[in-house]
Structures are given as C-alpha cells and as structure tokens.
C-alpha positions in Angstrom: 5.8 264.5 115.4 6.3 265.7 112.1 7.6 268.8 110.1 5.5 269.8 106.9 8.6 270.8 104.7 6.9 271.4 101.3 4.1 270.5 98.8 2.7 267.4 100.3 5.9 266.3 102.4 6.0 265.9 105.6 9.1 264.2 107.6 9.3 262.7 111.2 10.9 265.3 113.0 13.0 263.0 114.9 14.7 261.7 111.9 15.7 265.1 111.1 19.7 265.6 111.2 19.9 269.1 110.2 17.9 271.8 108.2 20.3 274.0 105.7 19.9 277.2 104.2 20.8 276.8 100.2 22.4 280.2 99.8 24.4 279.9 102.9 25.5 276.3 102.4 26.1 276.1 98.8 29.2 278.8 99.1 31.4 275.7 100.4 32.7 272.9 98.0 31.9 270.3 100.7 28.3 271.0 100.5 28.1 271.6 96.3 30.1 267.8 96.8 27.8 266.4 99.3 24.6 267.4 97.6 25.9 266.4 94.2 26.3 262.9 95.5 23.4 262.6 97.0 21.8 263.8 93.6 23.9 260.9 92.0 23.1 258.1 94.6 19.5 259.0 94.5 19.2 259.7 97.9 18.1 263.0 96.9 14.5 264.3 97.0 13.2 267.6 95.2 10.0 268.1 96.6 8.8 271.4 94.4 9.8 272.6 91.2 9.7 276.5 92.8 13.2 277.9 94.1 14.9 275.3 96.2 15.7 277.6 99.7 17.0 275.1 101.9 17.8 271.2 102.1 16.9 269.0 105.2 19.1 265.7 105.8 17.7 263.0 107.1 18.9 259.4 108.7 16.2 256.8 108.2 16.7 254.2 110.7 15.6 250.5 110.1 17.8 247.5 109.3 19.9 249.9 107.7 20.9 253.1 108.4 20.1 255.4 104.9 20.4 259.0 104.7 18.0 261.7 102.4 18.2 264.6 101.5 14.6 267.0 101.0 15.5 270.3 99.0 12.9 272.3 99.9 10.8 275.2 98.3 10.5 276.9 102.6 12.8 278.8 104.5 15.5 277.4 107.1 13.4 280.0 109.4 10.4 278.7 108.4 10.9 275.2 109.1 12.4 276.0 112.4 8.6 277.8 113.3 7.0 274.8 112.6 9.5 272.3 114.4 9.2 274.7 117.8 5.5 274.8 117.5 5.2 271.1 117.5 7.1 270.5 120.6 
C-alpha cells in the first residue's frame, strides 16, 4: 500500500519508519542534527514549497539499506488518517 504524503508523492507504507511532527520534533537538538544531515547527505526530500508540518523517514531496502527523509506540507494527524484507512 501506499501513503499520499504531499503534492504528487506517494511512499510505500511499509517502508515507512516513522512520521514526525515539525513543531514537536524540532525543539530537540538531536532532531535539528539529524535533519540537518540528512539535508547535507542529500537524503533529504522537500516535497512542497508551503510550510513544512511534519517529516516522514524512510528505510529503502535493496542491496543497500538507504534512509530518506519526506518533509511534508500535511499533518502528522493527517497522514496517520490516511495510513489507517488503507489497512
């Protein structure tokens, strides 16, 4: 299955390792850190130029495992609608 999280992005919802809140999130210098190296690895994806409101990390399996990181223009609350519905 997968989760619409913005614009024309949609992720597979298994790949999902966790879906943060911005606001929340950003008050602790381990998240600033760990979104401003992901910003600087390039494993960072802005999917909309409107208000990021939360980020979703992901681990893309394959021959290697590689993580990303959506910041997203929807809800934490939102996204978790739209994950329930789909199961």
């Amino acid at each position: 299955m997968y989760l619409h999280i913005g614009e024309n992005v949609s992720v597979f919802s298994k790949e999902i390792v966790g879906i943060f809140d911005i606001d929340k999130t950003t008050t602790k210098g381990e998240t600033r850190n760990f979104l401003s190296h992901s910003e600087k690895d390039g494993s960072s994806i802005t999917i909309s130029n409107d208000m990021p409101r939360s980020f979703i990390v992901m681990s893309k399996k394959g021959s290697d495992i590689k993580q990303e990181v959506y910041i997203s223009p929807i809800s934490v609350s939102t996204l978790k609608q739209r994950y329930r519905k789909g199961f």
